[in-house]
N, C-alpha and C positions, 0 to 999 in steps of 0.2 A: 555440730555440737549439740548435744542434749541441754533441753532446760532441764532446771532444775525439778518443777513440778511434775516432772515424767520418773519422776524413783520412787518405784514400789512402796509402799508403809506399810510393815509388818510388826502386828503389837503387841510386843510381849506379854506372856503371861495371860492372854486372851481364851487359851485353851486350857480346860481341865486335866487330868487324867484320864477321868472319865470320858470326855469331851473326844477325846485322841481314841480311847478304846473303840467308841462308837464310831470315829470315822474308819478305824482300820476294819472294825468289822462290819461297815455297813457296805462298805467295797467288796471285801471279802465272800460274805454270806451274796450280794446281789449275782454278782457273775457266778459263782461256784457249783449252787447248789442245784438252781433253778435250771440249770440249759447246761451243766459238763454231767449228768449222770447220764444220760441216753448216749450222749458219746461215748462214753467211756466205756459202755456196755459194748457197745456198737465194735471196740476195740477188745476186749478183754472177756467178754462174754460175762459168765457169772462170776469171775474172781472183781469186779468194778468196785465192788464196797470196799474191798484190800487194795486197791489202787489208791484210795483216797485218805487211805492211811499210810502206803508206802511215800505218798506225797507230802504229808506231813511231816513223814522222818528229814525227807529232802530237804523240805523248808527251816524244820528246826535246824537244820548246819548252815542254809543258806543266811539265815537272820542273823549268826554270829558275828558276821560281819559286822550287816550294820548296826547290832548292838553293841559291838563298841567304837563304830563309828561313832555313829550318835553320840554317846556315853564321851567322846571327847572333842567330837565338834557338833554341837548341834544347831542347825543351818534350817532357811527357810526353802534351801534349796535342794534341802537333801542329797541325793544322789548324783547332782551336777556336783557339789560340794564335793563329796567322799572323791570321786573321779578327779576331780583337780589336786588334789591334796595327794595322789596317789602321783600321777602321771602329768601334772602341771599344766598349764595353758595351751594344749597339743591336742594333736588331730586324733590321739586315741582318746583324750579326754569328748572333747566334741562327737566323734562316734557313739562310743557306748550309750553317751548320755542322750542323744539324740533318737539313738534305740529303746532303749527307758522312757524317752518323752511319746513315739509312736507305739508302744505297745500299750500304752496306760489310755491313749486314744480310743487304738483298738479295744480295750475293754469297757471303753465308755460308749460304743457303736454295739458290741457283741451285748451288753446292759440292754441298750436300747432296744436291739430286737429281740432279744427274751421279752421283753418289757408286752412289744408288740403280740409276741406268739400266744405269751399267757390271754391279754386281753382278750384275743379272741376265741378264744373257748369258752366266755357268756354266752358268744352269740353264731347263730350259725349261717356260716358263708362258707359258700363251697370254694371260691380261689383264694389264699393268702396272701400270695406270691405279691400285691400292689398293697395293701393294707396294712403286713407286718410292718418295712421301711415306713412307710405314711405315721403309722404310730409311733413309730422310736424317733423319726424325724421331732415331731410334736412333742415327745416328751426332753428330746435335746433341749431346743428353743426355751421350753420354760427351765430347764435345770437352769441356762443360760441365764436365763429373765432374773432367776433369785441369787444368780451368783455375783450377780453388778448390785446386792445390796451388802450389807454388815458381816464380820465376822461372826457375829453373835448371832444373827438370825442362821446363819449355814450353820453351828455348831448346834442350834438349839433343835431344829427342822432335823437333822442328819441325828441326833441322841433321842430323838421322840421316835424318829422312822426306825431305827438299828432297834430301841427297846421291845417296840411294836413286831418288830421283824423274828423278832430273837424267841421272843414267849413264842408266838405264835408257829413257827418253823420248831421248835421244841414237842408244846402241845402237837404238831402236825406229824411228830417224831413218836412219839410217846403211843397216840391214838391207833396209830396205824400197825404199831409191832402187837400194841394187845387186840385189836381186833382180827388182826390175822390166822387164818386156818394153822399155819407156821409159818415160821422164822426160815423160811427157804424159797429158794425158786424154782418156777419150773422153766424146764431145757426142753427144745425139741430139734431136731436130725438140723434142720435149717439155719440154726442160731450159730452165730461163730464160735469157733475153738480157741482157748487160750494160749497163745503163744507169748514166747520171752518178749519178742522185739513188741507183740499187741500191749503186752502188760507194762512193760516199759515207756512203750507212746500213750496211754493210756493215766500213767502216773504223773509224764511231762503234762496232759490235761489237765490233771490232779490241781498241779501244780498254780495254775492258774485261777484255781478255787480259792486258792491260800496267798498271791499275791499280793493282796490286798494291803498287808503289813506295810507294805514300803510307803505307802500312802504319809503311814505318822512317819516318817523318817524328813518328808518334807515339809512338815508344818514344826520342824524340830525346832527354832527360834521363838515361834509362840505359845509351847506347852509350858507350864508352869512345871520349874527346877528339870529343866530337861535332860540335864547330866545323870539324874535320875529313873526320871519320868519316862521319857521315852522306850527306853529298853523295856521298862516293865511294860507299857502299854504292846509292844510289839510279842512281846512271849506269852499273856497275858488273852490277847487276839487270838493268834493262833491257837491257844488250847480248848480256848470257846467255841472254834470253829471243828478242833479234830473231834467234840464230843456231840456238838451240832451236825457235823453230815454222818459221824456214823451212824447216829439214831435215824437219822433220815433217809438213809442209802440201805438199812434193813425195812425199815418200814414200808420205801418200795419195791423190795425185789421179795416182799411177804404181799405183796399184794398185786402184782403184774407180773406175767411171765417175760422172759427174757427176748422173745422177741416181739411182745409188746412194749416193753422200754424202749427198742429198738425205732420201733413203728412210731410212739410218741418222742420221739427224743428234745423236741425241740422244747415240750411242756409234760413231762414225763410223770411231776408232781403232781399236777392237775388230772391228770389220767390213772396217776394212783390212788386219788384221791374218790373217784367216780364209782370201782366197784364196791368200795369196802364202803362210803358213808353216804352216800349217793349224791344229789346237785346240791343241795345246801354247802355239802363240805370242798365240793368246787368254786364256788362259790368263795368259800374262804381261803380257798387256795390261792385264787386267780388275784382276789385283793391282796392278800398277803405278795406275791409275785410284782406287783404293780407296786406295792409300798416299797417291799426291796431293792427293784431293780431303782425305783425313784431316787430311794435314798441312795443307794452307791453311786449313781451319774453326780448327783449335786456335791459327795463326798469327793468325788474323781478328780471331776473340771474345776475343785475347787486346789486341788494339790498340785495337780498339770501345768497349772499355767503359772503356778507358783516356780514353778521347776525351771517353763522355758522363759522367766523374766527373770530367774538368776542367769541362765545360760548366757542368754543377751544383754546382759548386767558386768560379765566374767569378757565381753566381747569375744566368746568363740561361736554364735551363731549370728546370721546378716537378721536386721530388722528394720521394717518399714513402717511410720506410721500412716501412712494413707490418708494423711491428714485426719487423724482422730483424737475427740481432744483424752484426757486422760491420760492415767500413767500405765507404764510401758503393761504392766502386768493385768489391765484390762485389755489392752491388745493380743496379748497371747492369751488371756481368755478367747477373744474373738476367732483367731487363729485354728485355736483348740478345737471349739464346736464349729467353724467349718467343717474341718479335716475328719470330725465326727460325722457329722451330716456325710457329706458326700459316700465313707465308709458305710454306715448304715444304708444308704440309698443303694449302695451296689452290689454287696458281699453279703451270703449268704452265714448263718452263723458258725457252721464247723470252718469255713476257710477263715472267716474273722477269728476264730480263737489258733487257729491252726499259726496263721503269721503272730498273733500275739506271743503264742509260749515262744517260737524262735526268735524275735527279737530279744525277748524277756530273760531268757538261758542263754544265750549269747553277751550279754550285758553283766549277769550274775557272775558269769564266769570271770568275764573284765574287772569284778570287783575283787572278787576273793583275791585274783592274780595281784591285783593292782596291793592288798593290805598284805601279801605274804611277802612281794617283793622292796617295798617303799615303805610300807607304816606297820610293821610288824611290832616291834617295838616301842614306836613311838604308843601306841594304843594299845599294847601288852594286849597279845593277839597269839595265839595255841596255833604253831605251824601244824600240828598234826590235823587239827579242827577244819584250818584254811584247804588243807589239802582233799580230805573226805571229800571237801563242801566240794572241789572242784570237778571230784574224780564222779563222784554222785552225778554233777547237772550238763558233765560228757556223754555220761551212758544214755541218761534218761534224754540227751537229747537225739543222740546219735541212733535211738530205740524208734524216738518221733520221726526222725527226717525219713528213717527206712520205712514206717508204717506211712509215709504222704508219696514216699518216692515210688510204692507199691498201688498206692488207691489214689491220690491227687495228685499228681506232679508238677500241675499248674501251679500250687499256692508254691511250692519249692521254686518255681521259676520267679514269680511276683514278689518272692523273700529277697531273691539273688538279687534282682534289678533294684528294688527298693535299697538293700545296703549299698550297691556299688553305686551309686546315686548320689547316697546319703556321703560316701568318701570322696567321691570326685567333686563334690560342689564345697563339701567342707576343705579341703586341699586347696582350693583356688582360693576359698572366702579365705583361712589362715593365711596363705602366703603373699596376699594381697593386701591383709590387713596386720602383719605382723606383727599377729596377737602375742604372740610370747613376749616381746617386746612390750607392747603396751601393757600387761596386762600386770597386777599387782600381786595377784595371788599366786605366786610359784611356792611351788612344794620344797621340802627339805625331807629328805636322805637320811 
């Protein structure tokens, strides 16, 4: 039996609009910009700038959902929330959500070593390969360090870094298109060809840039008048984000050739930044990178474990305190930057985002399905909207899995093991604990 003093305390009204803005896009702008434009080149050749807006169209259907999730339940636990209320105290609920909880991980590991890659172009070391992890390691631990303090301090820290992030990636946007010879790239014999299924996996990348939204979806209990609020912060995000990388995804493909994005993919800005303004403006690239990626870890690990102490609250996932004192949701912090750490320590950054977007569109899909089939009505919810959304994040996923099944097929293998994992052990834990039975929160039809 649980004491008392182990449930979570979530304070209403403690986030602003604003507050919520800057955590969706400090998430959002951290992973996005910084480390998926060389990839996505890398897929797509020169169409990569129209990928990042074909992933925008994606996302605007994908957010319908949870803007009127939200807009009529709004939860601290967001998306375990929406899942239960669809499909009830059930092994589909526990899946998805569980998929939502490992890919948000993922993105706070794939943060990290951007975080790492940037730092190192101050300084010159000829191996990476021990130094990136070592730095994203180090920058976990303290996200960690500030996140066992106030909500007030994570919202204040995450709105100063997003402000900070946001000018500055702008200016870096701005500078870079009018200093350019032109507004174009150069191609050479070597560089890839665009193809349907490249521009497609490429998009599902995209996609990953603009994730970030779902972040406010889980601090949805805290935003001041959330039936309101939320949605707007979540549409709001994303348009700041579709008019932030396209100024940013000209500015480097105006000042790097194509298979120079390639070549830097992992710090692609920083290397765009080199020929056109020279070190100084690396310089401000590489802190700018380092503020970003900062702020979206602290925004991240702050949402995540928000997520799995509803899960474990809902009793659809096992929990152990390990004898720790605190409540339940300082332990699934703890959990969270484990499961970080270790990710950073071993996974290079295209397989870390590569297993991120398939858990991520695999989970999106569970949502739209889950509000077209159970809460369509309840939440006065556009079956045509639902359906787009789903038919969209099949293509773009099924565009991904051919472009890994063709150049990685490992991470396809480590995707597979990981879900059947995640079902076989959730199977046992439900029917062991005959969560349906216990559990308060069932859906209605």
């Amino acid at each position: 039996m649980q004491s008392m003093d182990r449930t979570p305390q979530y304070k209403q009204n403690s986030l602003s609009l604003v507050g919520a803005i800057a955590l969706g896009t400090g998430v959002m702008i951290g992973a996005g910009i910084f480390a998926l434009t060389g990839q996505m080149a890398e897929m797509t050749g020169e169409l990569f700038p129209l990928a990042f807006l074909s992933a925008a169209l994606i996302v605007s259907f994908s957010a319908y959902s949870y803007v009127k999730m939200s807009n009529a339940y709004p939860s601290a636990g967001g998306i375990g929330m929406y899942l239960n209320k669809a499909y009830g105290p059930t092994l589909t609920t526990a899946f998805h959500a569980l998929l939502m909880y490992f890919s948000m991980v993922i993105a706070q590991s794939f943060l990290a070593r951007t975080f790492g890659s940037y730092t190192l172009e101050l300084f010159d070391f000829g191996d990476r390969s021990l130094l990136v992890p070592l730095l994203g390691v180090a920058l976990l631990i303290s996200a960690f360090l500030l996140n066992l303090s106030a909500n007030k301090l994570i919202q204040g820290v995450a709105s100063v870094l997003g402000f900070i992030k946001i000018g500055g990636i702008i200016l870096f946007g701005v500078v870079g298109v009018i200093i350019a010879d032109s507004v174009g790239m150069e191609t050479s014999a070597s560089t890839p060809e665009g193809s349907l299924s490249g521009f497609l996996g490429a998009t599902a990348l995209g996609i990953l840039a603009f994730k970030g939204f779902t972040t406010i979806t889980n601090s949805g209990s805290e935003i001041k008048d959330p039936h309101r609020n939320v949605g707007r912060a979540i549409m709001i995000s994303i348009a700041l984000c579709v008019v932030i990388y396209a100024l940013v995804g000209f500015a480097v493909a105006s000042n790097l050739s194509l298979s120079e994005i390639i070549e830097t993919k992992d710090y692609s800005l920083a290397a765009a930044a080199r020929p056109a303004l020279g070190e100084a403006a690396v310089w401000f690239t590489v802190i700018l990178a380092m503020l970003a990626t900062a702020g979206g870890i602290i925004a991240s690990i702050f949402a995540v474990s928000r997520m799995l102490a509803m899960l474990t609250e809902m009793k659809l996932v096992p929990h152990r305190h390990f004898h720790m004192p605190g409540s339940i949701q300082k332990h699934t912090l703890v959990y969270t930057v484990v499961l970080g750490l270790i990710l950073t320590a071993f996974f290079d950054l295209s397989r870390i985002a590569a297993l991120g977007i398939i858990f991520y569109l695999i989970m999106d899909i569970g949502i739209h399905w889950g509000v077209l089939r159970h809460l369509r009505n309840e939440v006065g919810a556009s079956a045509t909207v639902l359906v787009i959304a789903i038919l969209l994040d099949v293509a773009v996923l099924v565009g991904f899995l051919w472009v890994k099944a063709t150049t990685d097929y490992l991470v396809l293998i480590v995707a597979t093991i990981v879900m059947a994992a995640i079902l076989i052990a959730e199977r046992l834990f439900l029917s062991r604990n005959g969560a349906s039975s216990s559990n308060d929160n069932t859906h209605s039809h």
